[in-house]
PyMOL CGO cylinders between C-alpha atoms (Angstrom):
from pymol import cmd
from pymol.cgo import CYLINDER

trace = [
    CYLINDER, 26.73, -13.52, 22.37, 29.84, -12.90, 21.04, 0.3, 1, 1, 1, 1, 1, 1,
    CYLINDER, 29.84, -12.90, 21.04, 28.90, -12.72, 17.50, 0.3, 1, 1, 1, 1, 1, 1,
    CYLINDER, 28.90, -12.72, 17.50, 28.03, -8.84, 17.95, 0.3, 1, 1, 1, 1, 1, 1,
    CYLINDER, 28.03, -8.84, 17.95, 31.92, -8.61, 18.34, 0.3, 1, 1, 1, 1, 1, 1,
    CYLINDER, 31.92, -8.61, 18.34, 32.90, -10.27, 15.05, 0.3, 1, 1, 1, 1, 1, 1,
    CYLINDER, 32.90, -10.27, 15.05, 29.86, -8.25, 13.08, 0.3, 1, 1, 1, 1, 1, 1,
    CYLINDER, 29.86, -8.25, 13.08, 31.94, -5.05, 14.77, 0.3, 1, 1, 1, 1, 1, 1,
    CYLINDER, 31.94, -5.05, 14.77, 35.09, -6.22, 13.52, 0.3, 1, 1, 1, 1, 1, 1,
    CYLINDER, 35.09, -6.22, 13.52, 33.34, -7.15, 10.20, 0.3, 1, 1, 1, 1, 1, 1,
    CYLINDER, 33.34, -7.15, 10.20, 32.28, -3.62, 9.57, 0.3, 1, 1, 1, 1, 1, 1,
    CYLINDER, 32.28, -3.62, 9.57, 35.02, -1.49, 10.67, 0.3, 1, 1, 1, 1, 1, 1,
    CYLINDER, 35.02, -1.49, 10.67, 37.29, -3.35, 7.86, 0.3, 1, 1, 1, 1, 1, 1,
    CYLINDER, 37.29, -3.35, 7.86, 34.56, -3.39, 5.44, 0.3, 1, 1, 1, 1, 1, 1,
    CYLINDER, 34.56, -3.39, 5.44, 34.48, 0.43, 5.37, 0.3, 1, 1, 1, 1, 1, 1,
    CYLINDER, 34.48, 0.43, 5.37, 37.95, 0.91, 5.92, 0.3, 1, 1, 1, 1, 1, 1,
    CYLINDER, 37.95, 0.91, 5.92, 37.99, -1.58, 2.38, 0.3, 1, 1, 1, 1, 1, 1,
    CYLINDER, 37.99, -1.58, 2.38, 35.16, 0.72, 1.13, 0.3, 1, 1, 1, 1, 1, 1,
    CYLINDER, 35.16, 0.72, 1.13, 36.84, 4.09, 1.67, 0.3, 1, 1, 1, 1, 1, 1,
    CYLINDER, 36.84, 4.09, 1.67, 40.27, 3.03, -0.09, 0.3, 1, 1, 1, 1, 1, 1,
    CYLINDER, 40.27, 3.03, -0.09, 38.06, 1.77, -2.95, 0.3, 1, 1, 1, 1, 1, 1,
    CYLINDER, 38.06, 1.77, -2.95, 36.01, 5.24, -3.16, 0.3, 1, 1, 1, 1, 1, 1,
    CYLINDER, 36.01, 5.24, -3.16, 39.57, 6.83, -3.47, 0.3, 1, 1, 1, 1, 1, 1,
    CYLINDER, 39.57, 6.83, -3.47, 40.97, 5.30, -5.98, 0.3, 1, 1, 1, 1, 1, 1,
    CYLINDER, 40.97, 5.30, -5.98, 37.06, 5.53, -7.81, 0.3, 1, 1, 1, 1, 1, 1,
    CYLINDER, 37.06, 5.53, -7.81, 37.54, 9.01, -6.99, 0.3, 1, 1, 1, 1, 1, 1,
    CYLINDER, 37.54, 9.01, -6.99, 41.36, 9.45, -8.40, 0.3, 1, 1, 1, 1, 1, 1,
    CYLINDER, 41.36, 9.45, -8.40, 39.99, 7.87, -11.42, 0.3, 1, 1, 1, 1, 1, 1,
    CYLINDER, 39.99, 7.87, -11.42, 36.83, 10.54, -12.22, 0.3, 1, 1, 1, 1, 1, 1,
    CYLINDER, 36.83, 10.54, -12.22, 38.92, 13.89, -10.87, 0.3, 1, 1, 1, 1, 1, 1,
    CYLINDER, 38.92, 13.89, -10.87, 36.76, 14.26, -8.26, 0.3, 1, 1, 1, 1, 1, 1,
    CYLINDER, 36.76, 14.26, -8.26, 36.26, 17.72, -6.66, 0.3, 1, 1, 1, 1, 1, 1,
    CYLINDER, 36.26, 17.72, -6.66, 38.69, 17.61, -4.01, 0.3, 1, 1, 1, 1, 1, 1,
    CYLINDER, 38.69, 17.61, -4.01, 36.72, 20.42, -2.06, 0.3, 1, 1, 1, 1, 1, 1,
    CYLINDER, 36.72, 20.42, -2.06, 33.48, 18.00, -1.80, 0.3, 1, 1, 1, 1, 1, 1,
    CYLINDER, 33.48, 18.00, -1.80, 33.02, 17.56, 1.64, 0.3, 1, 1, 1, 1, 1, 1,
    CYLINDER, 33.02, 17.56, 1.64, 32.33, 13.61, 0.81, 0.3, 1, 1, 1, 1, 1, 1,
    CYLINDER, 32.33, 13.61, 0.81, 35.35, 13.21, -1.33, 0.3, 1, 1, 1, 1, 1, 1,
    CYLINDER, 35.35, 13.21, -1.33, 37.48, 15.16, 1.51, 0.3, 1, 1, 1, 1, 1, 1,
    CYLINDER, 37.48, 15.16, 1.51, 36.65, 13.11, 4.22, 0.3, 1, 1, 1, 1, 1, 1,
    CYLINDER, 36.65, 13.11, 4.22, 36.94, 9.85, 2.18, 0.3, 1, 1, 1, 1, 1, 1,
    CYLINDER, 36.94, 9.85, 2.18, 40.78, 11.58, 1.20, 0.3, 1, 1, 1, 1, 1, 1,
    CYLINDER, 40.78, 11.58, 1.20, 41.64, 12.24, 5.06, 0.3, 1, 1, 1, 1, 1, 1,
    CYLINDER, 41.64, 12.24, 5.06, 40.07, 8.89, 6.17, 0.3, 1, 1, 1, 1, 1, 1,
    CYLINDER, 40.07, 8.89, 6.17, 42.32, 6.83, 4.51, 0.3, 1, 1, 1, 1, 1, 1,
    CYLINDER, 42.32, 6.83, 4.51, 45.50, 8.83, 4.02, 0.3, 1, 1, 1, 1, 1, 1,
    CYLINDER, 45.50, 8.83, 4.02, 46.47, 7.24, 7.63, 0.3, 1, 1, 1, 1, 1, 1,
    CYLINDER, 46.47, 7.24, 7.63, 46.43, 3.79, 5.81, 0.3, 1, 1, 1, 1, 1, 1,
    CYLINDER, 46.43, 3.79, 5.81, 48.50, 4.79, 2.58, 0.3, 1, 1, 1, 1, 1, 1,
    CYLINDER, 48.50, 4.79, 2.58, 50.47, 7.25, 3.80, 0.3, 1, 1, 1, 1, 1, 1,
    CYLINDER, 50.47, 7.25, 3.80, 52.99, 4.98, 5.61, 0.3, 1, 1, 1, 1, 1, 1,
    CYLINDER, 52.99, 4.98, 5.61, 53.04, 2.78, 2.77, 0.3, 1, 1, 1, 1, 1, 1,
    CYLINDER, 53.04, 2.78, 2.77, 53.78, 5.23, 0.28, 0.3, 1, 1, 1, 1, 1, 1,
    CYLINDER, 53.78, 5.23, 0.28, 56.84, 5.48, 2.27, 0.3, 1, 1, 1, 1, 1, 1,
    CYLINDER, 56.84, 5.48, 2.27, 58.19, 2.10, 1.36, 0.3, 1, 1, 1, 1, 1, 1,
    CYLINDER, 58.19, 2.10, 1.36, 56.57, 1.47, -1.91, 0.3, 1, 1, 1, 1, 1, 1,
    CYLINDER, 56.57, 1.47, -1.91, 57.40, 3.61, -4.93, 0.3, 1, 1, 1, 1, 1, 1,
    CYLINDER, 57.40, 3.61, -4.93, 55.11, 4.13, -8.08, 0.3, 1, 1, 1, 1, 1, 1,
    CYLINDER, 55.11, 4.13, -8.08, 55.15, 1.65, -10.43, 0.3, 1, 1, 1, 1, 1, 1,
    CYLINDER, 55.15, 1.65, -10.43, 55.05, 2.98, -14.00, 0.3, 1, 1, 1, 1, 1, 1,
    CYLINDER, 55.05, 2.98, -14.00, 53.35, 5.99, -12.44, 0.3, 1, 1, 1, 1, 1, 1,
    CYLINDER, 53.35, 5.99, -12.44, 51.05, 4.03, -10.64, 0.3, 1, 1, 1, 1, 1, 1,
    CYLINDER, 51.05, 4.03, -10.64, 50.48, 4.28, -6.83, 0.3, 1, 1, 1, 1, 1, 1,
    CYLINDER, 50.48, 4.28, -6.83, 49.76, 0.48, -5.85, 0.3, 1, 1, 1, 1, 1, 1,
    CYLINDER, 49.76, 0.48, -5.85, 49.67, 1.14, -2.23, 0.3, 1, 1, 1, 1, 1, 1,
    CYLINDER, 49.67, 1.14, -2.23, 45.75, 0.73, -2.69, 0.3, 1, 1, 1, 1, 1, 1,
    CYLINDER, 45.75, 0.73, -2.69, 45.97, -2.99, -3.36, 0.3, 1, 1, 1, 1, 1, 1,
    CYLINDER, 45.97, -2.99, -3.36, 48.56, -3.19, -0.64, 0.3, 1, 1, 1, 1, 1, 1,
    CYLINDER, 48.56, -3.19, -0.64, 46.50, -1.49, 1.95, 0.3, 1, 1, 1, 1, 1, 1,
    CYLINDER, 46.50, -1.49, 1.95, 43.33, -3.56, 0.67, 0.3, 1, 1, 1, 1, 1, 1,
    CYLINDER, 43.33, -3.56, 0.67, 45.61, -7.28, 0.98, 0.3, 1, 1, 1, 1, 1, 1,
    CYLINDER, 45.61, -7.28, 0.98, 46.93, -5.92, 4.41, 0.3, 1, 1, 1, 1, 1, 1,
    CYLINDER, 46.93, -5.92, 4.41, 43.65, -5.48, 5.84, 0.3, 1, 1, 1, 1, 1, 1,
    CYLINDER, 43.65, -5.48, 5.84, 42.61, -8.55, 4.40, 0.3, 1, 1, 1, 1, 1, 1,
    CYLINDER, 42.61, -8.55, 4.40, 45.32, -10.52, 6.30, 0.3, 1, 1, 1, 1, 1, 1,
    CYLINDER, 45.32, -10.52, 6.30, 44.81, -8.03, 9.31, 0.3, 1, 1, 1, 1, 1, 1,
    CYLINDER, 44.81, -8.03, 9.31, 40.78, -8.85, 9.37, 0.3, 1, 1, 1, 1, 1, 1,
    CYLINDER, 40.78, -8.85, 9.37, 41.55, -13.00, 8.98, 0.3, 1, 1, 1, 1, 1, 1,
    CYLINDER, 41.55, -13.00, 8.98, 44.13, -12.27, 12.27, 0.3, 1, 1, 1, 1, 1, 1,
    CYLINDER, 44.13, -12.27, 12.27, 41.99, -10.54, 14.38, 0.3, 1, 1, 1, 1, 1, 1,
    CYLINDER, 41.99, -10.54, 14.38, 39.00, -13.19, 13.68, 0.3, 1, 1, 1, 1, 1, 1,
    CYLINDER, 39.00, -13.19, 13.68, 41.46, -16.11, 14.47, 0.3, 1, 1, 1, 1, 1, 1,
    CYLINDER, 41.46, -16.11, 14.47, 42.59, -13.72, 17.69, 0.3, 1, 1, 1, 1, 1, 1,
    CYLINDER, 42.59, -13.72, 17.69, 38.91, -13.74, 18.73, 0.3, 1, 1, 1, 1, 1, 1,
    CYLINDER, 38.91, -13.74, 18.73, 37.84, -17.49, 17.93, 0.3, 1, 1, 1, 1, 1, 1,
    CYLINDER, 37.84, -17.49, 17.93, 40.91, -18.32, 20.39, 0.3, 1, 1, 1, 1, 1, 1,
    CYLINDER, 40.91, -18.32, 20.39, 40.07, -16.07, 22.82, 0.3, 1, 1, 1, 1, 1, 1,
    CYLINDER, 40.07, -16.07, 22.82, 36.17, -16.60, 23.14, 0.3, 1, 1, 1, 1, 1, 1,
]
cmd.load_cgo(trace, "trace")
């Protein structure tokens, strides 16, 4: 019964993982920003790196808030499946 809850919660961080690695695939090739695909892959996760950018500066010229964003949902989707296995 409740397992259609954890598939949900499955899939929302698996495309939220998904998107973040499609940007930096897509920072990698020059992608045409103007795509409608690459756009809305750009605006999807700019909410996730965006406030991280804030507190981590390039490295070298690198932006590693990626692989932040991509550990913190890792930790964030382990939470929220321990959250639910207590509460059901």
């Amino acid at each position: 019964m409740i397992i259609w809850l954890y598939n949900l919660v499955d899939a929302l961080f698996w495309l939220a993982t998904a998107a973040i690695f499609l940007r930096v695939l897509f920072s990698w090739v020059r992608a045409d920003p103007y795509n409608p695909f690459v756009s809305l892959i750009y605006r999807g996760t700019e909410p996730i790196l965006a406030p991280l950018r804030r507190y981590v500066p390039p490295i070298g010229g690198l932006d590693v808030t990626p692989l932040i964003a991509l550990i913190i949902l890792e930790l964030l989707r382990r939470f929220v499946w321990m959250l639910l296995a207590a509460v059901f």
